[in-house]
LUMMILUM-346292 format. One record per residue (C-alpha): residue number from 1; residue in three letters; x, y, z. Coordinates in pm, 1 decimal. Layout:
BEGIN
<NUM, 'ALA', <X, Y, Z>>;
...
***
This chain:
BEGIN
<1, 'UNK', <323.8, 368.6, -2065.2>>;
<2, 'UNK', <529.8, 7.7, -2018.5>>;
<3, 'UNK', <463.1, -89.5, -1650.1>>;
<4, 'UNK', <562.1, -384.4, -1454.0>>;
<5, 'UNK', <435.4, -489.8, -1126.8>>;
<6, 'UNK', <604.9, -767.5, -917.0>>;
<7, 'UNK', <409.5, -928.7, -623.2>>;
<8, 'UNK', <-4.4, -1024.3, -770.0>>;
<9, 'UNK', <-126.6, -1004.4, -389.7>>;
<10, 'UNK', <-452.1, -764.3, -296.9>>;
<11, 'UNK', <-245.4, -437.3, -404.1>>;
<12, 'UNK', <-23.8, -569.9, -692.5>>;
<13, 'UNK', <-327.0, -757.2, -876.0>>;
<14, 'UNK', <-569.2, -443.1, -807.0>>;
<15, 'UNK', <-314.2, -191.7, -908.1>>;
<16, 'UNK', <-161.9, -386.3, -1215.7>>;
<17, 'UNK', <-535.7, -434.5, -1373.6>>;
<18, 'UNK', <-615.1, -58.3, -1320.0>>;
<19, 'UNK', <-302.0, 54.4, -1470.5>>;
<20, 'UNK', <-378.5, -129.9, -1752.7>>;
<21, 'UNK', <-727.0, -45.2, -1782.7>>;
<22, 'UNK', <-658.2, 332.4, -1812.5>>;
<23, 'UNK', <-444.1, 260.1, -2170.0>>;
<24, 'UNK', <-107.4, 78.7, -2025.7>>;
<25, 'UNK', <63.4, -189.1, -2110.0>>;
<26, 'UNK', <92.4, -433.4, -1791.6>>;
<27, 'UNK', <312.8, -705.8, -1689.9>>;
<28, 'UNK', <252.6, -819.3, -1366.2>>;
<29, 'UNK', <536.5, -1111.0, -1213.6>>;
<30, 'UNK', <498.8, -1345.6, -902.8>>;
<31, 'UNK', <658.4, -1602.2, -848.6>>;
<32, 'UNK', <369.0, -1852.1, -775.1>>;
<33, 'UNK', <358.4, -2012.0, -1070.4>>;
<34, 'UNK', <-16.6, -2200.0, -1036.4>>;
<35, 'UNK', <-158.9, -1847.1, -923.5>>;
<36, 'UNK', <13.7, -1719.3, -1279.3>>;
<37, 'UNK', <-138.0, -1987.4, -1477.4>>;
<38, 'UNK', <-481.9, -1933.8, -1359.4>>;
<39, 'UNK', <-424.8, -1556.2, -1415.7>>;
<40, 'UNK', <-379.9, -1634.9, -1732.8>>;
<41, 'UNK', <-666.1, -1772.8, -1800.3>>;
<42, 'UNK', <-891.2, -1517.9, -1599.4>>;
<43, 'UNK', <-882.1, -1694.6, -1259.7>>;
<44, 'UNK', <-872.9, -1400.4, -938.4>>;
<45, 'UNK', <-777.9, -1554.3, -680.9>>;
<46, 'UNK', <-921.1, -1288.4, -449.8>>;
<47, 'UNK', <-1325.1, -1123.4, -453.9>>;
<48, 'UNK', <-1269.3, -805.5, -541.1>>;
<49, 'UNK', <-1597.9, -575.4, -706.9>>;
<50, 'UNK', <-1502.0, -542.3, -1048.8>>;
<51, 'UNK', <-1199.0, -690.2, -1068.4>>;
<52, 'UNK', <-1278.5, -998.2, -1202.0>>;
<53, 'UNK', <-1423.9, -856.5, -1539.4>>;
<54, 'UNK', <-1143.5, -579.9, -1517.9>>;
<55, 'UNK', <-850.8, -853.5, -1559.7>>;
<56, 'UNK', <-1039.1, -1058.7, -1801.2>>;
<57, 'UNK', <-1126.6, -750.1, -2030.2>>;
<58, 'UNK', <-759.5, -644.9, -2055.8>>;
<59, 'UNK', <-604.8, -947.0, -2085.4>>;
<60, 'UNK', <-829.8, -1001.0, -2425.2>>;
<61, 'UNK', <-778.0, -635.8, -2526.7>>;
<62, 'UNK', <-342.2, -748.6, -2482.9>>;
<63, 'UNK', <-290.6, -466.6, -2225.8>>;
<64, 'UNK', <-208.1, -691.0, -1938.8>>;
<65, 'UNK', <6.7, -1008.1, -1924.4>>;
<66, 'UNK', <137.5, -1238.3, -1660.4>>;
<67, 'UNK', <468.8, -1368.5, -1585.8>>;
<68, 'UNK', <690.4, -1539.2, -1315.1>>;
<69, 'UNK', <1008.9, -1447.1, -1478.3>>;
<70, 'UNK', <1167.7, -1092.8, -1259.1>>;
<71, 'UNK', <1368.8, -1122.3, -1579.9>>;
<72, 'UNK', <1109.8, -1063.9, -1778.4>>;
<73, 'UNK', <926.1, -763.6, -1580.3>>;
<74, 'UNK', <1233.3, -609.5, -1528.7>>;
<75, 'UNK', <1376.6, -575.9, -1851.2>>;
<76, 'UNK', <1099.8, -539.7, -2053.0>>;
<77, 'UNK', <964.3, -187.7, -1886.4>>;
<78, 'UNK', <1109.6, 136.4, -1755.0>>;
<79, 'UNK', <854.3, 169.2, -1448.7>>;
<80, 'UNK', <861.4, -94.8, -1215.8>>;
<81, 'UNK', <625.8, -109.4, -895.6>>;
<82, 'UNK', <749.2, -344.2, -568.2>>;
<83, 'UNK', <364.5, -469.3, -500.7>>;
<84, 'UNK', <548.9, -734.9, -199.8>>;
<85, 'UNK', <434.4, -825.9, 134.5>>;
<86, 'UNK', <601.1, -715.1, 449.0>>;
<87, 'UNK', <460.7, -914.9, 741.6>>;
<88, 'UNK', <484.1, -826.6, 1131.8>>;
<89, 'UNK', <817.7, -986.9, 1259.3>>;
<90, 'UNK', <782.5, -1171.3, 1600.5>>;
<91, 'UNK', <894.7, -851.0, 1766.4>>;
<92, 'UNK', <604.3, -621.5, 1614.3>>;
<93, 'UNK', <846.6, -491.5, 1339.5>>;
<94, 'UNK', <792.3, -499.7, 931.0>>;
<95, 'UNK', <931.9, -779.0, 770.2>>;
<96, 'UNK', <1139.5, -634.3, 483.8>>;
<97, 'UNK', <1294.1, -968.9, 355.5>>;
<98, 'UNK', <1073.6, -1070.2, 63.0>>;
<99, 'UNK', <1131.3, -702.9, -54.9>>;
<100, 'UNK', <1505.5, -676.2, -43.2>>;
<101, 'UNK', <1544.0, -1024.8, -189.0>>;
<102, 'UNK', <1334.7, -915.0, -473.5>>;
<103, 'UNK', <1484.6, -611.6, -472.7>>;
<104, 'UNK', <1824.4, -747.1, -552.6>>;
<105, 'UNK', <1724.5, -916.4, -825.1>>;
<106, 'UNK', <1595.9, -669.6, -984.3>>;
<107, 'UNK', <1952.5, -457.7, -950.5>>;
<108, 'UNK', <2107.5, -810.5, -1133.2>>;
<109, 'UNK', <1871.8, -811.5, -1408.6>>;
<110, 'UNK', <1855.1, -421.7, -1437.3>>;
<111, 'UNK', <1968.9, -352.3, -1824.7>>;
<112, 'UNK', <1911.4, 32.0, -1881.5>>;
<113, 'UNK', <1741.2, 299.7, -1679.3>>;
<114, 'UNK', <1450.9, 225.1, -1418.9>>;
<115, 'UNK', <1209.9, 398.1, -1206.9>>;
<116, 'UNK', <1125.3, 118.9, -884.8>>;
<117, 'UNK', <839.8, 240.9, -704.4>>;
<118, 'UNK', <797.9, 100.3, -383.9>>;
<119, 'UNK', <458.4, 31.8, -290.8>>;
<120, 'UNK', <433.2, -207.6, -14.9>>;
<121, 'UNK', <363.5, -53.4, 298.1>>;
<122, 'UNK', <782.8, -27.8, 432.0>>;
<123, 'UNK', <892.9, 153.0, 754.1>>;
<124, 'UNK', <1080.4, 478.8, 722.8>>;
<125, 'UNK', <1411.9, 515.9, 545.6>>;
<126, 'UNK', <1364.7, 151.8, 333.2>>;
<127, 'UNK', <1366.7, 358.9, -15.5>>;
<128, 'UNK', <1737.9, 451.8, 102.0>>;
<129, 'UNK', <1785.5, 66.6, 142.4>>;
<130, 'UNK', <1634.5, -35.0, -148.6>>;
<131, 'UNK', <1891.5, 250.6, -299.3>>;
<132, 'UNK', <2188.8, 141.7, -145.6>>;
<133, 'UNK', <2139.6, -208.9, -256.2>>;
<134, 'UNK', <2019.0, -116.7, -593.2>>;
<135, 'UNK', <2398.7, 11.3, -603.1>>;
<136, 'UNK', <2545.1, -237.9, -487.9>>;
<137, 'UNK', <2387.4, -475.7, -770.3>>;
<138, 'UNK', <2397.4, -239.0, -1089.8>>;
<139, 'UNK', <2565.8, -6.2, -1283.4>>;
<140, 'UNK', <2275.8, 141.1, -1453.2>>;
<141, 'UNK', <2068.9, 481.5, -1374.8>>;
<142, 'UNK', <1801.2, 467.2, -1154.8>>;
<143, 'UNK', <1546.8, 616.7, -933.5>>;
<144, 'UNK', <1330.1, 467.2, -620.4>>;
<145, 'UNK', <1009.0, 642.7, -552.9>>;
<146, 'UNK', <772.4, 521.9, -240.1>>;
<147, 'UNK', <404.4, 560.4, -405.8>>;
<148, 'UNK', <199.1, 412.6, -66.8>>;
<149, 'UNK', <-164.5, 256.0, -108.6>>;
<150, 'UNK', <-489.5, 328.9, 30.2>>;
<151, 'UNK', <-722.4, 62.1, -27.1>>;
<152, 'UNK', <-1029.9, -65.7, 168.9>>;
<153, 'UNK', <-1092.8, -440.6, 85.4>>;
<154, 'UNK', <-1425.9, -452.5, -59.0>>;
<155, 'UNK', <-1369.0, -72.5, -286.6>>;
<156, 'UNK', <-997.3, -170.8, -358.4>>;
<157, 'UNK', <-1108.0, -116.6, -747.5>>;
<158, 'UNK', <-1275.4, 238.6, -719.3>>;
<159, 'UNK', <-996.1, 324.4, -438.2>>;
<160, 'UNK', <-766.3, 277.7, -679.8>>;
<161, 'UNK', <-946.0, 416.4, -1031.6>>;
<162, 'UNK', <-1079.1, 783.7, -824.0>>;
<163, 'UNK', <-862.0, 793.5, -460.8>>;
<164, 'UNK', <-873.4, 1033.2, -223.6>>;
<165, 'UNK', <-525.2, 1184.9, -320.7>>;
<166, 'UNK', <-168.6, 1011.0, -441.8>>;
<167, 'UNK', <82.5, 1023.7, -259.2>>;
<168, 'UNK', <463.8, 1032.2, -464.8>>;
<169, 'UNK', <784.4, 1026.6, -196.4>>;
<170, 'UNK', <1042.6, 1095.8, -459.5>>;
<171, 'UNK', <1310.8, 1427.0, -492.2>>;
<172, 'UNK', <1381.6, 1344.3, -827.4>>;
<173, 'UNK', <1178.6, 1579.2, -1122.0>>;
<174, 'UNK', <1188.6, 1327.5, -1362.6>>;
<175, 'UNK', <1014.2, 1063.0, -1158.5>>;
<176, 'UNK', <757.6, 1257.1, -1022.8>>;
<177, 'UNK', <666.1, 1356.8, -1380.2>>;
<178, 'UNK', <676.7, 991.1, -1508.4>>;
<179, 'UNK', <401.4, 891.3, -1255.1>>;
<180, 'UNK', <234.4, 1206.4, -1203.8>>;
<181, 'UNK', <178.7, 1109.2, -1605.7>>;
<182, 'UNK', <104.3, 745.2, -1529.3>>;
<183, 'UNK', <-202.6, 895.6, -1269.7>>;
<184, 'UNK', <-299.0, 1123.3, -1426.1>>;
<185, 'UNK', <-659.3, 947.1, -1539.2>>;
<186, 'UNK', <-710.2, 873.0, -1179.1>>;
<187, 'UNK', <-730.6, 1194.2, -1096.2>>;
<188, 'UNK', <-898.8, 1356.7, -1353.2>>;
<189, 'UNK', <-1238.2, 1488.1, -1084.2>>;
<190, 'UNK', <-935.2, 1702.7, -894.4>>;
<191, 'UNK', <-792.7, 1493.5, -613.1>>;
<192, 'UNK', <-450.0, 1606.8, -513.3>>;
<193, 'UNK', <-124.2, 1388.2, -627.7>>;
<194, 'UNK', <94.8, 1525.3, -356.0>>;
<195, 'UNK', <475.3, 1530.9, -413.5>>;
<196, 'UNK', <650.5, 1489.8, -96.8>>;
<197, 'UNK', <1064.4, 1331.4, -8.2>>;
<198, 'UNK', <1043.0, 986.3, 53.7>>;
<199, 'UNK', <1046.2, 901.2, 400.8>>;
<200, 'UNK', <755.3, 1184.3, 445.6>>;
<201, 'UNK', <593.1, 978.9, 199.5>>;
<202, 'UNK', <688.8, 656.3, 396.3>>;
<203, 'UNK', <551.9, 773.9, 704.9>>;
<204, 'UNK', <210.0, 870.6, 579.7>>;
<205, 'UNK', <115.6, 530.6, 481.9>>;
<206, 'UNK', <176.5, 445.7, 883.9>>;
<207, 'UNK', <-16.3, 765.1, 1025.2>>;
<208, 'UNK', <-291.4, 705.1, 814.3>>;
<209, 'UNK', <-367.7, 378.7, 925.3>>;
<210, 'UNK', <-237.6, 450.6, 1305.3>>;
<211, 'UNK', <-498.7, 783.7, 1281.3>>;
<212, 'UNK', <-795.1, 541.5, 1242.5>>;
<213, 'UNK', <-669.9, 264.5, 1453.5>>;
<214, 'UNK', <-664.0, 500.9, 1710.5>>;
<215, 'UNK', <-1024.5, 655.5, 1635.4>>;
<216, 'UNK', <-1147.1, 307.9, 1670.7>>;
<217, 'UNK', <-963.3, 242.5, 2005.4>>;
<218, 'UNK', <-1109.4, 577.9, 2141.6>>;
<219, 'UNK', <-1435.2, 480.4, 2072.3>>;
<220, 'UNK', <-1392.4, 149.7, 2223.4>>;
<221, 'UNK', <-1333.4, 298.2, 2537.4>>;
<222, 'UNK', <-1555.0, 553.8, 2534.6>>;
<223, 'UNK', <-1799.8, 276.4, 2514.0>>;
<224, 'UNK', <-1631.0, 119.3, 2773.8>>;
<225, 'UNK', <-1704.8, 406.8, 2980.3>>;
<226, 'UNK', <-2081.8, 435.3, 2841.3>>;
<227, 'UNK', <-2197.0, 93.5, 3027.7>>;
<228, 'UNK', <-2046.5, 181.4, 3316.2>>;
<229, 'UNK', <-2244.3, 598.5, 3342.4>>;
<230, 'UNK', <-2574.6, 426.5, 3145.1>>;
<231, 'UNK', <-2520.5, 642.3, 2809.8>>;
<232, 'UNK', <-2595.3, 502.4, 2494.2>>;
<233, 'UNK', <-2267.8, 502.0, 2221.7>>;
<234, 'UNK', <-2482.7, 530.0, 1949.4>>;
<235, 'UNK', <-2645.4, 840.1, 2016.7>>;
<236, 'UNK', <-2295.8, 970.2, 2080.0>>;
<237, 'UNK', <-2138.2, 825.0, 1761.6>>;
<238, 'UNK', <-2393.0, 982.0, 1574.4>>;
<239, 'UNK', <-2350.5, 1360.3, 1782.0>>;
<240, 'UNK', <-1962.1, 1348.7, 1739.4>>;
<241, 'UNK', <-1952.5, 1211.6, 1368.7>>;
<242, 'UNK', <-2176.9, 1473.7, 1246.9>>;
<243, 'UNK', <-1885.8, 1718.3, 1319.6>>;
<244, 'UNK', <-1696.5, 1749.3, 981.6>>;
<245, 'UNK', <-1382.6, 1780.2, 1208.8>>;
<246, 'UNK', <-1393.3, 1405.1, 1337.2>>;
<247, 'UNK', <-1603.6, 1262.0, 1024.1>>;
<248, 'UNK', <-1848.5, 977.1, 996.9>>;
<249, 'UNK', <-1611.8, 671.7, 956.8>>;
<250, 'UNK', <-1455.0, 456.7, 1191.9>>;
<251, 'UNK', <-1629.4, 518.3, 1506.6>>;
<252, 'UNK', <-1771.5, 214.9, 1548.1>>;
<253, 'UNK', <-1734.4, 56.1, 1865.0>>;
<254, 'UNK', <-1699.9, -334.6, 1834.2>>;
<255, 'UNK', <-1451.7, -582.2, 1907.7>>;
<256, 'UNK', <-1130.2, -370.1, 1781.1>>;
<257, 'UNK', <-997.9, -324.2, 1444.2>>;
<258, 'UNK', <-833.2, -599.9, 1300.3>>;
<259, 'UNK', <-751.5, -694.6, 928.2>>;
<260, 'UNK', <-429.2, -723.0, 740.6>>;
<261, 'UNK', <-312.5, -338.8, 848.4>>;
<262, 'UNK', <-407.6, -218.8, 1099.2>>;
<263, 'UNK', <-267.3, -414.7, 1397.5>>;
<264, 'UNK', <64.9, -481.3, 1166.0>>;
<265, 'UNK', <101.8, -143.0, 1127.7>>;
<266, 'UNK', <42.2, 15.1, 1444.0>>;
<267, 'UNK', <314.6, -225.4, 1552.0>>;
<268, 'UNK', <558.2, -153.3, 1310.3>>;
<269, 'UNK', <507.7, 222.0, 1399.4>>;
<270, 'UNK', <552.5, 170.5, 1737.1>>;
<271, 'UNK', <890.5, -51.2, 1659.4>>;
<272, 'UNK', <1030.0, 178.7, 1422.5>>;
<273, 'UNK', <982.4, 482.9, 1637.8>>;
<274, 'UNK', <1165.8, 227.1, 1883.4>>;
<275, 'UNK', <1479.3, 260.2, 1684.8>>;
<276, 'UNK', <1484.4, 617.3, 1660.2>>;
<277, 'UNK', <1470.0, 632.4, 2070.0>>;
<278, 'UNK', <1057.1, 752.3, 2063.6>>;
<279, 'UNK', <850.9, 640.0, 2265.7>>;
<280, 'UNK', <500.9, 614.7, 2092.9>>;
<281, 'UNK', <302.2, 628.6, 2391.8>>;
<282, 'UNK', <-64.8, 747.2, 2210.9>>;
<283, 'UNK', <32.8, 418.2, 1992.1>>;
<284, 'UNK', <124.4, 208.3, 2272.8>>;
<285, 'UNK', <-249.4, 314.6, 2441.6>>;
<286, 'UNK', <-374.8, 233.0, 2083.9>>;
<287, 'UNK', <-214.9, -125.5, 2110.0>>;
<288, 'UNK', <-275.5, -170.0, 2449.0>>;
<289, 'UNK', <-652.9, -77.1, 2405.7>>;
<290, 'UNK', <-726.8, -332.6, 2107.5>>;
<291, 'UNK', <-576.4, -621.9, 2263.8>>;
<292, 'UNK', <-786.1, -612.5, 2578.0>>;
<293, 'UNK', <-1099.0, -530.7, 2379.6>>;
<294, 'UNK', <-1008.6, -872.6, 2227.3>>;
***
């Protein structure tokens, strides 16, 4: 398949070279035009296991090519994936701006049919933005799918070749079977692809990373409460994670979870179910919890 990824961040860059290392042809667009020239040539500018050698190998085998003309990776493939950051706003909530400005330029160079997968991590209901403005900007057919990731810094390669599942927000046949095609090889041991509507898919992205914020916080304070009743956390990490229930990972206690996620998107949650008059108040506790740990 013809694929084209705009934004070469953590997921874009990942994603584009695995795409193109199971058979497809990849175009991957940003708009930083000295990251694209030493992408070119080979240059990551992140350490990723395995990446390196997987951008450099396609690249000479002419499966993967870099641009920082939208132009370009929009009119030159049918599936295009929205790989753009959305940072925390000063009020906690996902900043959507780099992905509706992109977003609208992709509706003005749209020439023919196009599947746009959105794969930054976007609060609920932004595929029906991206739709309404894809409208707005073209006359052409088209489809918006949200496909969330699920990478851990450090496995973002193997995440991405064998994950855990795939998740596909879309209510539209023909896109589901265009990328249940496209991952198919990353699935090939049995892991589920699960087709779901969008904002279901939306929201998943969120509650997984809330879910093991919020094992992290509990075991913060239940270490908390260990120095003050003279048991040992350890002991009890190792007597509760044993249970295939609660699992192995994340229990930890430490300093609180931090990163690039999981404080953005416990906030964004917590914002979003603002709007919709909820009041998260596990999430909240969550917050709350981390930021005195700090």
């Amino acid at each position: 398949m013809n694929v084209s990824v705009i934004g070469t961040g953590y997921v874009g860059l990942v994603q584009g070279a695995c795409f193109a290392d199971t058979g497809n042809h990849v175009i991957c667009m940003d708009i930083d035009e000295k990251k694209i020239a030493g992408l070119k040539k080979g240059i990551i500018p992140i350490f990723e296991p395995g990446l390196e050698e997987m951008v450099r190998k396609n690249i000479q085998e002419g499966r993967l090519e870099f641009t920082t003309s939208i132009k370009t990776a929009v009119q030159q493939n049918e599936i295009i994936f929205l790989c753009l950051p959305t940072p925390r706003s000063e009020d906690g909530s996902a900043d959507l701006s780099h992905v509706l400005s992109v977003v609208a330029q992709v509706g003005e160079y749209m020439d023919g049919e196009k599947i746009i997968v959105s794969k930054s991590t976007v609060p609920v209901g932004t595929v029906d933005r991206i739709h309404q403005l894809l409208k707005k900007k073209t006359k052409h057919q088209f489809e918006v799918v949200s496909n969330p990731e699920f990478l851990k810094q450090g496995a973002a390669v193997q995440d991405s070749l064998r994950p855990d599942r795939i998740v596909i927000g879309t209510r539209s046949k023909k896109a589901a079977n265009v990328l249940q095609e496209l991952y198919k090889p990353f699935v090939a041991t049995g892991n589920p692809i699960l087709i779901m509507d969008e904002r279901s898919s939306e929201v998943t992205k969120y509650a997984a990373n809330a879910f093991l914020a919020t094992k992290i916080s509990f075991m913060n304070e239940l270490a908390n409460f260990c120095e003050e009743v003279g048991a040992d956390i350890d002991s009890i990490r190792k007597g509760i994670g044993s249970d295939a229930r609660i699992g192995k990972q994340f229990l930890f206690a430490g300093v609180g979870y931090g990163g690039s996620c999981f404080p953005k998107d416990v906030k964004a949650l917590i914002k979003t179910a603002e709007k919709y008059k909820h009041d998260f108040t596990i999430l909240r506790a969550v917050d709350n919890l981390n930021e005195n740990q700090k």
